[in-house]
mmCIF file of the protein (N, C-alpha, C, O) and its ligand, coordinates in Angstrom:
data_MODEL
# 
_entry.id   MODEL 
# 
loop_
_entity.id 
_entity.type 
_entity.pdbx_number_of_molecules 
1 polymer     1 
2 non-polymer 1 
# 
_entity_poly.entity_id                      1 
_entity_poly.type                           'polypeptide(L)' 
_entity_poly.nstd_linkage                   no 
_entity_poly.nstd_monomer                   no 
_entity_poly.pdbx_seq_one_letter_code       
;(UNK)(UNK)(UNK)(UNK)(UNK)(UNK)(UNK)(UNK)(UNK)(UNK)(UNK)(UNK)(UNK)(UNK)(UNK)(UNK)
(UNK)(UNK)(UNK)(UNK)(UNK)(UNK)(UNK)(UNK)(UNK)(UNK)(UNK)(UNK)(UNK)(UNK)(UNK)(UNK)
(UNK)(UNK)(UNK)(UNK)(UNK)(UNK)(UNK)(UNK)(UNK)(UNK)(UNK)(UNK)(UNK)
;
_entity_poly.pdbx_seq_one_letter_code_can   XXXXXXXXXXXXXXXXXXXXXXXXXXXXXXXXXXXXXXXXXXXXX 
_entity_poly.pdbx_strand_id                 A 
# 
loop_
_entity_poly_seq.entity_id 
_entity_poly_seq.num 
_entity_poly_seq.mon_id 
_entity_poly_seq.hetero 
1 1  UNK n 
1 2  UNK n 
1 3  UNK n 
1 4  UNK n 
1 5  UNK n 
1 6  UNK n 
1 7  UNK n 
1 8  UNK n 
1 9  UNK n 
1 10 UNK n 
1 11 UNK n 
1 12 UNK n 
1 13 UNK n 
1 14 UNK n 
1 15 UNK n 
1 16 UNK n 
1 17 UNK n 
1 18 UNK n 
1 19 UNK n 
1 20 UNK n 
1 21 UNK n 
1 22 UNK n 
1 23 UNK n 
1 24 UNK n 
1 25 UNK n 
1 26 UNK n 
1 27 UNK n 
1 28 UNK n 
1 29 UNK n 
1 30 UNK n 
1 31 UNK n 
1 32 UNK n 
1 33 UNK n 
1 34 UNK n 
1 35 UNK n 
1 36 UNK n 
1 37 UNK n 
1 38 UNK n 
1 39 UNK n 
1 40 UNK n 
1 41 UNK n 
1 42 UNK n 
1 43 UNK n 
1 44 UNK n 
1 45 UNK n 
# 
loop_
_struct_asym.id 
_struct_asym.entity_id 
A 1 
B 2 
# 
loop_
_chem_comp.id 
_chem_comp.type 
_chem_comp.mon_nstd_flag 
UNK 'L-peptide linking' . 
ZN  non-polymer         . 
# 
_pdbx_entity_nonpoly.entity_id   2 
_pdbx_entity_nonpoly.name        ? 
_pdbx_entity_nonpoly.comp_id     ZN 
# 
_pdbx_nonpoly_scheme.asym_id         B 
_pdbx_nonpoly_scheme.entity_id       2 
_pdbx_nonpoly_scheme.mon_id          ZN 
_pdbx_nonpoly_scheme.ndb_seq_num     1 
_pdbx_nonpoly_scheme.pdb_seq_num     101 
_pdbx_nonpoly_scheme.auth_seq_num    101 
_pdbx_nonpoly_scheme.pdb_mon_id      ZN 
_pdbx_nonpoly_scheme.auth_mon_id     ZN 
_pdbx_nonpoly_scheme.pdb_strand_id   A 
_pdbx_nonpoly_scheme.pdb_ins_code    . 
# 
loop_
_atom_site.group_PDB 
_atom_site.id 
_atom_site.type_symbol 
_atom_site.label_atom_id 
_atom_site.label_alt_id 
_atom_site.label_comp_id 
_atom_site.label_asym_id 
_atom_site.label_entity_id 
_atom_site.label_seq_id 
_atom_site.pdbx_PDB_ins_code 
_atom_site.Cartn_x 
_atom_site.Cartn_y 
_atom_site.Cartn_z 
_atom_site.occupancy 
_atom_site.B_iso_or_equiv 
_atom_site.pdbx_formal_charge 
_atom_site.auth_seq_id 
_atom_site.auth_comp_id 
_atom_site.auth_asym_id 
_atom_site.auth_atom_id 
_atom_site.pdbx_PDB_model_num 
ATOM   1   N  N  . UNK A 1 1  ? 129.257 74.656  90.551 1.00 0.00 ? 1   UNK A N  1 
ATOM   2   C  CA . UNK A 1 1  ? 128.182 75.622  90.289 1.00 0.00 ? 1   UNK A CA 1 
ATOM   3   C  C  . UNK A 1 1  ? 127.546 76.052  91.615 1.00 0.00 ? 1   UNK A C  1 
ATOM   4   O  O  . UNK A 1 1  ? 127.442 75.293  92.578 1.00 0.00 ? 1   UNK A O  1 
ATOM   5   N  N  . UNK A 1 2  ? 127.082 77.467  91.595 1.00 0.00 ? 2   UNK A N  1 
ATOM   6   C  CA . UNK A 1 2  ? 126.576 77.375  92.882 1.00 0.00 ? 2   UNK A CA 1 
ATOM   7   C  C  . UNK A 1 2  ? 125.004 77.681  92.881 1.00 0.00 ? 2   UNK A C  1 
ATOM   8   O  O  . UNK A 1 2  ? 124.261 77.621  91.902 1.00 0.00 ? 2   UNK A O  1 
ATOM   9   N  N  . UNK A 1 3  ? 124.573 78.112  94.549 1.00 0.00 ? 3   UNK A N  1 
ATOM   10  C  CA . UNK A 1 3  ? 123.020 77.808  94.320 1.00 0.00 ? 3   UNK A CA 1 
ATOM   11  C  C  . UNK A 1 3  ? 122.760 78.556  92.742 1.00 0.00 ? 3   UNK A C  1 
ATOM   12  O  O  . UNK A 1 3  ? 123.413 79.004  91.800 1.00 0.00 ? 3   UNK A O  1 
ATOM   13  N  N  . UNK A 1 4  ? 121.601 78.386  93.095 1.00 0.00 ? 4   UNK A N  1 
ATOM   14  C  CA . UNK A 1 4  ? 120.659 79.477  91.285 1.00 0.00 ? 4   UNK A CA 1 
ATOM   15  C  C  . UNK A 1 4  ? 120.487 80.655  91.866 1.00 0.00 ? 4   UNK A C  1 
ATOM   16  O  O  . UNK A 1 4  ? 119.994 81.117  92.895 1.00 0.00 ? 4   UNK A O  1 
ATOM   17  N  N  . UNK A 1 5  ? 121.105 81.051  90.790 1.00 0.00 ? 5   UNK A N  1 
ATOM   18  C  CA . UNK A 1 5  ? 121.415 82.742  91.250 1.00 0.00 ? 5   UNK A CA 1 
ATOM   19  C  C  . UNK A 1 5  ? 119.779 83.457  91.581 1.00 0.00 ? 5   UNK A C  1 
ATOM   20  O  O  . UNK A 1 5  ? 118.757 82.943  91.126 1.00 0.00 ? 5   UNK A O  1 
ATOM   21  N  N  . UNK A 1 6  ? 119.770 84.859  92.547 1.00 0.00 ? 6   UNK A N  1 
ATOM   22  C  CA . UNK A 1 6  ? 118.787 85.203  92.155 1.00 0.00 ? 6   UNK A CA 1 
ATOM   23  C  C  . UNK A 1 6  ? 118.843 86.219  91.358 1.00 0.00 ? 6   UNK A C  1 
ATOM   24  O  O  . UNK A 1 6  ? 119.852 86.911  91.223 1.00 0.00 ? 6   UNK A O  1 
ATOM   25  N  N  . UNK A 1 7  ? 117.465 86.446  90.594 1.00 0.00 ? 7   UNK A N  1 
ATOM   26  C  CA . UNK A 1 7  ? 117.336 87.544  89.749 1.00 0.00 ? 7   UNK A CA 1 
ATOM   27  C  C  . UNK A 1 7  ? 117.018 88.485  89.862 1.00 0.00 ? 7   UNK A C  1 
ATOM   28  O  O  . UNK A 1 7  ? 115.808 88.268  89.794 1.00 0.00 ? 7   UNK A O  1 
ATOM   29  N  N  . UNK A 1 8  ? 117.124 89.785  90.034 1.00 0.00 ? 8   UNK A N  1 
ATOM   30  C  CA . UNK A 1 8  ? 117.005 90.552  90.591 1.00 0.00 ? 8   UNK A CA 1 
ATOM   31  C  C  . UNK A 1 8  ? 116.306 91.566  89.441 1.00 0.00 ? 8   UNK A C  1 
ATOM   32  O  O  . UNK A 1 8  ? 116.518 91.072  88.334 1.00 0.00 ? 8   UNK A O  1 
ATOM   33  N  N  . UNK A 1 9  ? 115.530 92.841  89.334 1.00 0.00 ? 9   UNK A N  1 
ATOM   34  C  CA . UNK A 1 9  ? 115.636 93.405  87.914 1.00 0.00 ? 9   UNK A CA 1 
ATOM   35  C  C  . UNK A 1 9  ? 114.895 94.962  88.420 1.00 0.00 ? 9   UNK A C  1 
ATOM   36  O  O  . UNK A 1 9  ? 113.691 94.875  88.658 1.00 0.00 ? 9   UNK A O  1 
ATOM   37  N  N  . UNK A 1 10 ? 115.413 96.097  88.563 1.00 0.00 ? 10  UNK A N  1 
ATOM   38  C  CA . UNK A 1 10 ? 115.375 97.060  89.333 1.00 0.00 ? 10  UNK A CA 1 
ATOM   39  C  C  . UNK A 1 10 ? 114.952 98.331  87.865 1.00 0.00 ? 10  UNK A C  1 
ATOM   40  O  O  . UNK A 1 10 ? 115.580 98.400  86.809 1.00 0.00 ? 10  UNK A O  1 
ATOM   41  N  N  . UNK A 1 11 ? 113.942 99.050  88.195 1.00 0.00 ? 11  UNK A N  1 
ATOM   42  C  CA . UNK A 1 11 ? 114.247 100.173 87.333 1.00 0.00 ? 11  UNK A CA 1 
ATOM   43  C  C  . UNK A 1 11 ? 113.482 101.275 87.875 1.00 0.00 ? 11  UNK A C  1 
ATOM   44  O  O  . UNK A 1 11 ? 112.745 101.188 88.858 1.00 0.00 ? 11  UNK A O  1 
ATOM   45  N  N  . UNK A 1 12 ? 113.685 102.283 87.208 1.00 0.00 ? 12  UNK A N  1 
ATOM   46  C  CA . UNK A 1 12 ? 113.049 103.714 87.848 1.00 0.00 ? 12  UNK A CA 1 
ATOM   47  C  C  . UNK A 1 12 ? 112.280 104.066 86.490 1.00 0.00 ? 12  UNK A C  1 
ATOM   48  O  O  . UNK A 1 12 ? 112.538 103.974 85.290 1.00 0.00 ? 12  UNK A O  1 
ATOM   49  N  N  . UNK A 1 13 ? 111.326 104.463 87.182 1.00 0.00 ? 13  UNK A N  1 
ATOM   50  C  CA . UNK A 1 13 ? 110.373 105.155 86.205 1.00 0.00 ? 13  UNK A CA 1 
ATOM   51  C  C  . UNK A 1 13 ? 110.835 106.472 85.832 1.00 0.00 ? 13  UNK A C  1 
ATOM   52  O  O  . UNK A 1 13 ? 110.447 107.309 86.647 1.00 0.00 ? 13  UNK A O  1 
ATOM   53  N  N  . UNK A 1 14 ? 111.658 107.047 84.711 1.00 0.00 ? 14  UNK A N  1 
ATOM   54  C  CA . UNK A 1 14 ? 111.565 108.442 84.259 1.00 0.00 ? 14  UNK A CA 1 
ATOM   55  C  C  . UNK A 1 14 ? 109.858 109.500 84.413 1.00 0.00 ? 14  UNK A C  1 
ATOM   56  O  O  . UNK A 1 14 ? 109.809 110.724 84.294 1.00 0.00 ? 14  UNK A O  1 
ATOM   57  N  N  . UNK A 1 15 ? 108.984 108.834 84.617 1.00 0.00 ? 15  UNK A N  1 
ATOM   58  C  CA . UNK A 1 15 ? 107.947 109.561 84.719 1.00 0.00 ? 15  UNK A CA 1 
ATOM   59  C  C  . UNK A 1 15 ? 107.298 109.788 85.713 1.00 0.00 ? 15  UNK A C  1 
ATOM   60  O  O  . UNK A 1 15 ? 106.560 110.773 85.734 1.00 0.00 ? 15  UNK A O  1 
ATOM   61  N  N  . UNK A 1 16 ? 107.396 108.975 86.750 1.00 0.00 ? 16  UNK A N  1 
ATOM   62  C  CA . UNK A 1 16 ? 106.660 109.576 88.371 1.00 0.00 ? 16  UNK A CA 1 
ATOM   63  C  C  . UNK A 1 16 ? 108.101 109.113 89.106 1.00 0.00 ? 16  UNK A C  1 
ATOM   64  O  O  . UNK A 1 16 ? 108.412 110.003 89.898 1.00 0.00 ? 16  UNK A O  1 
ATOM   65  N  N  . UNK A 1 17 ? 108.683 108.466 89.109 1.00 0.00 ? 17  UNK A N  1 
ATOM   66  C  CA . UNK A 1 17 ? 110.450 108.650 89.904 1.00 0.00 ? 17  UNK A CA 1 
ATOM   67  C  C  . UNK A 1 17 ? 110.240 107.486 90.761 1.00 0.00 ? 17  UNK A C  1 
ATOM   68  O  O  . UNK A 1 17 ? 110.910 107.365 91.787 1.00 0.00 ? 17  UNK A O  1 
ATOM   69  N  N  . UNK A 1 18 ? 109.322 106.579 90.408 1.00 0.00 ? 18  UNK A N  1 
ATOM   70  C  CA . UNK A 1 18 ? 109.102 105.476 91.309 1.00 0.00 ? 18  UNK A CA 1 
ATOM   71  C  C  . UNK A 1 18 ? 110.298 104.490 91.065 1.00 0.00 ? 18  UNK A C  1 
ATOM   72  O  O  . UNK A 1 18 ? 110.952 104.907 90.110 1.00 0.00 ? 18  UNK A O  1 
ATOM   73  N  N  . UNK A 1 19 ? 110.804 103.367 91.566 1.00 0.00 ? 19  UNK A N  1 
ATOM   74  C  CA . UNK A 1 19 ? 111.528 102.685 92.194 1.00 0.00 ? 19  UNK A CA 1 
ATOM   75  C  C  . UNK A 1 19 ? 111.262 101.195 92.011 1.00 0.00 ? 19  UNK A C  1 
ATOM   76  O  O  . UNK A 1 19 ? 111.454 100.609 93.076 1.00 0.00 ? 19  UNK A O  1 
ATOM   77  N  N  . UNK A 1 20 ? 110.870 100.352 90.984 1.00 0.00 ? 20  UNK A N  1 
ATOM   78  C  CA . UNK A 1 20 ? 110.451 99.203  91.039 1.00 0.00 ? 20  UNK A CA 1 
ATOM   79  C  C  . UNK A 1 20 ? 111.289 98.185  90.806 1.00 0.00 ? 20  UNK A C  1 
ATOM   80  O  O  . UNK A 1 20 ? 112.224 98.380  90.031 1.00 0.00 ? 20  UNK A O  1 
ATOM   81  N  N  . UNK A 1 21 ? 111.119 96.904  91.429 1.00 0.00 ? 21  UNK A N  1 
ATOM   82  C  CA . UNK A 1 21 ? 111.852 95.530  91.772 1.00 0.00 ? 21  UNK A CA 1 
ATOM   83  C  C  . UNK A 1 21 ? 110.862 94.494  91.441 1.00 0.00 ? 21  UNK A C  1 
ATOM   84  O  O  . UNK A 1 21 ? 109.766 94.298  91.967 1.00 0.00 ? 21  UNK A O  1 
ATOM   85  N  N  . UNK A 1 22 ? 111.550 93.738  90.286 1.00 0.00 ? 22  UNK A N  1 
ATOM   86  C  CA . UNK A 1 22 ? 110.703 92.231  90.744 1.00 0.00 ? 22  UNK A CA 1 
ATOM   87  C  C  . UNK A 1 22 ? 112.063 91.246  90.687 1.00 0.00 ? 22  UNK A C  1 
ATOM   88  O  O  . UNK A 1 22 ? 113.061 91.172  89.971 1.00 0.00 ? 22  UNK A O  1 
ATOM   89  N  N  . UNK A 1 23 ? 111.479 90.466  91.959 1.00 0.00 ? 23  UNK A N  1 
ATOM   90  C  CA . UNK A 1 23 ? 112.637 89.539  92.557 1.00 0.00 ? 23  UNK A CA 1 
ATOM   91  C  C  . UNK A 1 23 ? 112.171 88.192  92.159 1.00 0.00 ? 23  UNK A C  1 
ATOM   92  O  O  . UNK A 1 23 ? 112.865 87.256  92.557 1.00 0.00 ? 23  UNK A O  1 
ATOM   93  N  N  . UNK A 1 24 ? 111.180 87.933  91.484 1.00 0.00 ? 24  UNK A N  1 
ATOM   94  C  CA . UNK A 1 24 ? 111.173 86.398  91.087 1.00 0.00 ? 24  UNK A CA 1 
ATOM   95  C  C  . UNK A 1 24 ? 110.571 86.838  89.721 1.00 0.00 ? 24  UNK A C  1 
ATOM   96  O  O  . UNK A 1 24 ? 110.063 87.913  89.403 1.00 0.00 ? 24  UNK A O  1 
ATOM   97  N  N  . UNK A 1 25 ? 110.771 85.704  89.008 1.00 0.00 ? 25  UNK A N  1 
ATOM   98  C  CA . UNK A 1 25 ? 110.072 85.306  87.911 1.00 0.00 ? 25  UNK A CA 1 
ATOM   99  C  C  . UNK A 1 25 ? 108.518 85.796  87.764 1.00 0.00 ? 25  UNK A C  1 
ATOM   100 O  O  . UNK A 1 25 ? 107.630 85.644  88.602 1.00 0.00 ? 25  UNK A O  1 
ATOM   101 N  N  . UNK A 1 26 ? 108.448 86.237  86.864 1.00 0.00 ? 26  UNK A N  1 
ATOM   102 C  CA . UNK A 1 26 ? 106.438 87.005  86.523 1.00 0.00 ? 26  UNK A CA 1 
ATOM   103 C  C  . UNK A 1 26 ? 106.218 87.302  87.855 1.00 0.00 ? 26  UNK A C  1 
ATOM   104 O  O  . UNK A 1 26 ? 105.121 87.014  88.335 1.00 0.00 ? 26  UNK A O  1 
ATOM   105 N  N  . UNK A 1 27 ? 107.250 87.941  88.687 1.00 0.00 ? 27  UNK A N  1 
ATOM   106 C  CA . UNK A 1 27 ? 106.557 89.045  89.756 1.00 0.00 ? 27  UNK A CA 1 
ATOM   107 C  C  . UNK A 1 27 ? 106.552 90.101  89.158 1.00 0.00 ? 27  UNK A C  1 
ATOM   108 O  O  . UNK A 1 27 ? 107.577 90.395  88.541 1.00 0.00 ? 27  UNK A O  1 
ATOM   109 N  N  . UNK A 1 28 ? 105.447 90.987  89.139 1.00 0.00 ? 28  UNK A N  1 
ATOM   110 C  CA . UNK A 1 28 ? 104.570 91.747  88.132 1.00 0.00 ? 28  UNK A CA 1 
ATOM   111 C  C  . UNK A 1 28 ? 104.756 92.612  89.103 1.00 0.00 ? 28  UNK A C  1 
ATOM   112 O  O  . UNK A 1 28 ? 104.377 92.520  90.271 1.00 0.00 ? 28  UNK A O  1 
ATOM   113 N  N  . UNK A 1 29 ? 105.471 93.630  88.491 1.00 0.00 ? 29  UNK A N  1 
ATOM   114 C  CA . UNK A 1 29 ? 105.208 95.143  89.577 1.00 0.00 ? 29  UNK A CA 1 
ATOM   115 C  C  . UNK A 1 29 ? 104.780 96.237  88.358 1.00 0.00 ? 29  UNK A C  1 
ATOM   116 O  O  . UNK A 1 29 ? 105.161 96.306  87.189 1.00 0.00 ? 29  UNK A O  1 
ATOM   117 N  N  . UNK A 1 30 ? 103.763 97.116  89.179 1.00 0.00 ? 30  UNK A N  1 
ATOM   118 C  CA . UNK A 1 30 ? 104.415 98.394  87.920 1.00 0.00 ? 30  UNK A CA 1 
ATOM   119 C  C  . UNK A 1 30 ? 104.246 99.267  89.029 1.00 0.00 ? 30  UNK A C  1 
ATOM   120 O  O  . UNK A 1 30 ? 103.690 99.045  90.105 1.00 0.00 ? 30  UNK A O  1 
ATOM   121 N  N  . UNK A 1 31 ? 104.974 100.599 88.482 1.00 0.00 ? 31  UNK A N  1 
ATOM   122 C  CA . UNK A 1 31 ? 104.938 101.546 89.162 1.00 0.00 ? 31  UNK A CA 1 
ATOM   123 C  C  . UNK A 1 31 ? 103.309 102.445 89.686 1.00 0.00 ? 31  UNK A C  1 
ATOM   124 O  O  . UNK A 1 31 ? 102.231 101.956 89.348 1.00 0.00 ? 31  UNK A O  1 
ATOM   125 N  N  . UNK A 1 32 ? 103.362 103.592 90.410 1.00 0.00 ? 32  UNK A N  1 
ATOM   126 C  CA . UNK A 1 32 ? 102.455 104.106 91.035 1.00 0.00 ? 32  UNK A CA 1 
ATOM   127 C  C  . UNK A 1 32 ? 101.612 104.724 89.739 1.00 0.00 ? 32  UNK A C  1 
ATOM   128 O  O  . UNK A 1 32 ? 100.431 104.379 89.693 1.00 0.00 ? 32  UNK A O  1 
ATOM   129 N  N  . UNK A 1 33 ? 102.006 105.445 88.870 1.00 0.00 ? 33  UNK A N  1 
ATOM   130 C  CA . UNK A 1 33 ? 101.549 105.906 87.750 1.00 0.00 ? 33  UNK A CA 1 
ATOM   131 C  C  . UNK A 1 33 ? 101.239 105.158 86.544 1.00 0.00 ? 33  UNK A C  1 
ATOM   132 O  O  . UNK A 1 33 ? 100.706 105.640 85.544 1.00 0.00 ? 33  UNK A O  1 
ATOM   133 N  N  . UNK A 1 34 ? 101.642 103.826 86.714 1.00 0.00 ? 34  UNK A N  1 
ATOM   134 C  CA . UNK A 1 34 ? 101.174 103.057 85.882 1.00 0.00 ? 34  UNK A CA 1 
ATOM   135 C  C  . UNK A 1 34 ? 102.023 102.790 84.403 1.00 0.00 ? 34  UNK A C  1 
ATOM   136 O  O  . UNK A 1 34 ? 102.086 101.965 83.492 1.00 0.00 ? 34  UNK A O  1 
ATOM   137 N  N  . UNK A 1 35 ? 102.431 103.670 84.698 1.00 0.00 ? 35  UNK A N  1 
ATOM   138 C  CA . UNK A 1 35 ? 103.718 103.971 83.224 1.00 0.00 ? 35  UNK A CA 1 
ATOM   139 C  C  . UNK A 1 35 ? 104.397 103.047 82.930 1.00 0.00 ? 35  UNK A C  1 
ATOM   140 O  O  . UNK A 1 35 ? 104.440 102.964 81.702 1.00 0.00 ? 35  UNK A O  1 
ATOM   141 N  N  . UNK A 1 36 ? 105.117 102.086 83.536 1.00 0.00 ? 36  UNK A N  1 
ATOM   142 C  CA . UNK A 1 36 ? 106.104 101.305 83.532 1.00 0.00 ? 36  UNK A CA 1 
ATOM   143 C  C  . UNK A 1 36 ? 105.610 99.800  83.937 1.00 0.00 ? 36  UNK A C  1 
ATOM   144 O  O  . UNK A 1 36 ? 104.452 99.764  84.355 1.00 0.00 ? 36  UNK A O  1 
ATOM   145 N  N  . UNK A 1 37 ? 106.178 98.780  83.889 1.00 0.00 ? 37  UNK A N  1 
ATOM   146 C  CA . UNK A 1 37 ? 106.541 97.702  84.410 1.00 0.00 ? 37  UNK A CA 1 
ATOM   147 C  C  . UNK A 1 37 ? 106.979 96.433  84.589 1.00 0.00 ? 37  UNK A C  1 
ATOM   148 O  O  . UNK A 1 37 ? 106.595 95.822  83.591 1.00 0.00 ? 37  UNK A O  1 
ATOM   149 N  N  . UNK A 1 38 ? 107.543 95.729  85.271 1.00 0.00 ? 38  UNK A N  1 
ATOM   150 C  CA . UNK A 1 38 ? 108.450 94.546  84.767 1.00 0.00 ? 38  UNK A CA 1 
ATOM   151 C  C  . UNK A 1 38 ? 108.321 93.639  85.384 1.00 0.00 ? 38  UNK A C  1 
ATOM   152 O  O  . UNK A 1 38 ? 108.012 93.601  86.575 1.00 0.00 ? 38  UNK A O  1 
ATOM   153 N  N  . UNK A 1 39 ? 108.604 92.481  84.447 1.00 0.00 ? 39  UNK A N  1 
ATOM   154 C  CA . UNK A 1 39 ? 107.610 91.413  85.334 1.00 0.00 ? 39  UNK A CA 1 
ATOM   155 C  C  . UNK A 1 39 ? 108.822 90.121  85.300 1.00 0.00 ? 39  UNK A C  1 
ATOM   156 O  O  . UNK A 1 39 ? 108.417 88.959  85.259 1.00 0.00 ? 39  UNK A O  1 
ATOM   157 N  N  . UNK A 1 40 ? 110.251 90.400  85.320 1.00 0.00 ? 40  UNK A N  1 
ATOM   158 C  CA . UNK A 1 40 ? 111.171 90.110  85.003 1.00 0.00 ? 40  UNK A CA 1 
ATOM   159 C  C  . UNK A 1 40 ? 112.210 89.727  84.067 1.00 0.00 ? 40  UNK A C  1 
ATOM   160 O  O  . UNK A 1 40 ? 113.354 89.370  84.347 1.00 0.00 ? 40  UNK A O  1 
ATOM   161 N  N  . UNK A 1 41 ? 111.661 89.845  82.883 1.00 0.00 ? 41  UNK A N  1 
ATOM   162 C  CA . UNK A 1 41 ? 111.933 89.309  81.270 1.00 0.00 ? 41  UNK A CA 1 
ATOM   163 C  C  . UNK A 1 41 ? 112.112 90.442  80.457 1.00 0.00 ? 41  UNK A C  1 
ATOM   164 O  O  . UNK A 1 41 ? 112.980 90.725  79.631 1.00 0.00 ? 41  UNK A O  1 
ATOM   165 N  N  . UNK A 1 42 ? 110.971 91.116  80.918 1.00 0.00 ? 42  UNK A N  1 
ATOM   166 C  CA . UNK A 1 42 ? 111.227 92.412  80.087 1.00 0.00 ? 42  UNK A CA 1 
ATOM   167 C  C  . UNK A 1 42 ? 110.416 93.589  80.852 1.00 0.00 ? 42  UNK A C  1 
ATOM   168 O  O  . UNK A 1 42 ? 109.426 93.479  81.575 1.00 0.00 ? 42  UNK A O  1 
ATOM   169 N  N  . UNK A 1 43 ? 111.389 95.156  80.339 1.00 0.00 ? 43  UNK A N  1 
ATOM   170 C  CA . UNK A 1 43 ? 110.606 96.119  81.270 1.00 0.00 ? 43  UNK A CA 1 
ATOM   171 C  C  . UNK A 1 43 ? 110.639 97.123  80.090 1.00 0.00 ? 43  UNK A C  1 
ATOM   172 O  O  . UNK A 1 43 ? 111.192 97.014  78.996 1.00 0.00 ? 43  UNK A O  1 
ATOM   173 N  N  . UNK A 1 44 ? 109.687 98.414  80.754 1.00 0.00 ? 44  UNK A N  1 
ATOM   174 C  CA . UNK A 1 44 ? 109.539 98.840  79.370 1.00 0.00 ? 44  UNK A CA 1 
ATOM   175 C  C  . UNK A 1 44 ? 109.140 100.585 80.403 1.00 0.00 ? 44  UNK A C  1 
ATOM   176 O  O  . UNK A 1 44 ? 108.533 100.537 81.472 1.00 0.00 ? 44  UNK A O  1 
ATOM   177 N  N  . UNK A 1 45 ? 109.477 101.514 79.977 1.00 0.00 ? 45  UNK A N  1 
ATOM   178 C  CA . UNK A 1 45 ? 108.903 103.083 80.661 1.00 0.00 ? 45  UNK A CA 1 
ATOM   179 C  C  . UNK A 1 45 ? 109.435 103.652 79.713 1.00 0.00 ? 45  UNK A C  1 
ATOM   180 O  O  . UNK A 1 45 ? 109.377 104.878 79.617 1.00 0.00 ? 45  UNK A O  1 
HETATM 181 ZN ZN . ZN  B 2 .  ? 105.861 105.495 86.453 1.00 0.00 2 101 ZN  A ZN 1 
# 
């Protein structure tokens, strides 16, 4: 097995065209407009 993978979880906002990443666990991003965001489990725009 190797190390623990990382998780990576990338999406674009259809509504202001922003660009968001959360790279760990309940790293909480949302986009600039507020529309979107993912906090690694689940994302939603
Ligand atoms: Zn947005």
């Amino acid at each position: 097995m190797k190390n623990s993978k990382i998780i990576q979880n990338r999406i674009k906002c259809l509504k202001c065209g922003d660009v968001i990443e959360s790279k760990y666990r309940h790293d909480y991003k949302t986009c600039s407009g507020g529309a979107c965001a993912i906090d690694n489990c689940t994302n939603m725009c």
